[in-house]
C-alpha positions in Angstrom: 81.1 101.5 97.2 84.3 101.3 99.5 87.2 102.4 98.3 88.5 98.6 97.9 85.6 98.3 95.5 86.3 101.2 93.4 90.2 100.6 93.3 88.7 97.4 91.6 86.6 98.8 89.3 89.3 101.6 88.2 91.8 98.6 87.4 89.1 96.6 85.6 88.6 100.0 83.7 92.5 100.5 83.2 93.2 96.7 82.2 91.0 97.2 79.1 93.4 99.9 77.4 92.8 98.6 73.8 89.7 99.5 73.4 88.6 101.2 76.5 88.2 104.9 77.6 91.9 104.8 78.6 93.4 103.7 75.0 94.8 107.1 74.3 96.4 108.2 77.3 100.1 109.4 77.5 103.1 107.3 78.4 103.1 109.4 81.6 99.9 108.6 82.7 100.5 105.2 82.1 103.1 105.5 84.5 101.2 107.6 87.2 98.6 104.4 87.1 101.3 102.0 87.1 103.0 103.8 89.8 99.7 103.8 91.9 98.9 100.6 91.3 102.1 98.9 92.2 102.3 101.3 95.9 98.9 100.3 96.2 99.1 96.3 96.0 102.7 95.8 96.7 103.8 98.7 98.7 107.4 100.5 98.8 109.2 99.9 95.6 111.0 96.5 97.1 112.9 95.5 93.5 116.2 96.3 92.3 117.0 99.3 89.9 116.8 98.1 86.2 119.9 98.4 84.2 120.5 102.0 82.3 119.4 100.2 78.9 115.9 99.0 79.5 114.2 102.2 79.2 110.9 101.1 80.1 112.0 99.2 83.6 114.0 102.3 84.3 111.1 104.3 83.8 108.5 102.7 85.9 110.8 102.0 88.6 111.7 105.5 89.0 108.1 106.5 88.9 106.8 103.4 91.7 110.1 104.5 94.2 109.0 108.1 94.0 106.2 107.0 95.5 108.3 105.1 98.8 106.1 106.1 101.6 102.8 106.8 100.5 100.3 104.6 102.0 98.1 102.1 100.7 95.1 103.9 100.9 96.5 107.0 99.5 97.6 105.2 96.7 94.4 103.5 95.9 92.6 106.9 96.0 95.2 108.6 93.7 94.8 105.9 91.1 91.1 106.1 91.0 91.0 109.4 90.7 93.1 109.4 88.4 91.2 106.7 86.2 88.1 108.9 86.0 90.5 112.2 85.4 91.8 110.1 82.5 88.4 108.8 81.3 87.3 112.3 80.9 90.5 113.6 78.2 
């Protein structure tokens, strides 16, 4: 499989966190997928810095900016691996 293929399959994979493999996985993993995923199909972080109360935003934006420059590919690579990495516990 190309790498657009297994990017695919790792979100598939990740989208099913009820009950998948990935159900159990930290908050800050969830962010390094989140992170990944948003460089990877959007790009540089390209919205506006949430307000000091919402937590969460604030949280995943500062993890998707750190991330300003990375390339696409690079990006889908790092969150497939980190899928399987995350499968395994």
């Amino acid at each position: 499989m190309g790498l657009q293929e297994d990017f695919d399959a790792a979100s598939k994979e990740a989208s099913e966190t009820k009950e998948g493999p990935l159900s159990k996985i930290s908050n800050e993993q969830k962010l390094t997928l989140y992170s990944h995923f948003k460089q990877a199909t959007t790009g540089d972080c390209n919205t506006a810095k949430p307000g000091m109360l919402d937590f969460t935003g604030k949280a995943k934006w500062d993890a998707w900016d750190k991330l300003k420059g990375m390339s696409k590919e690079d990006a889908m690579k790092k969150y497939v691996d980190s899928v399987a990495e995350f499968k395994k516990g």
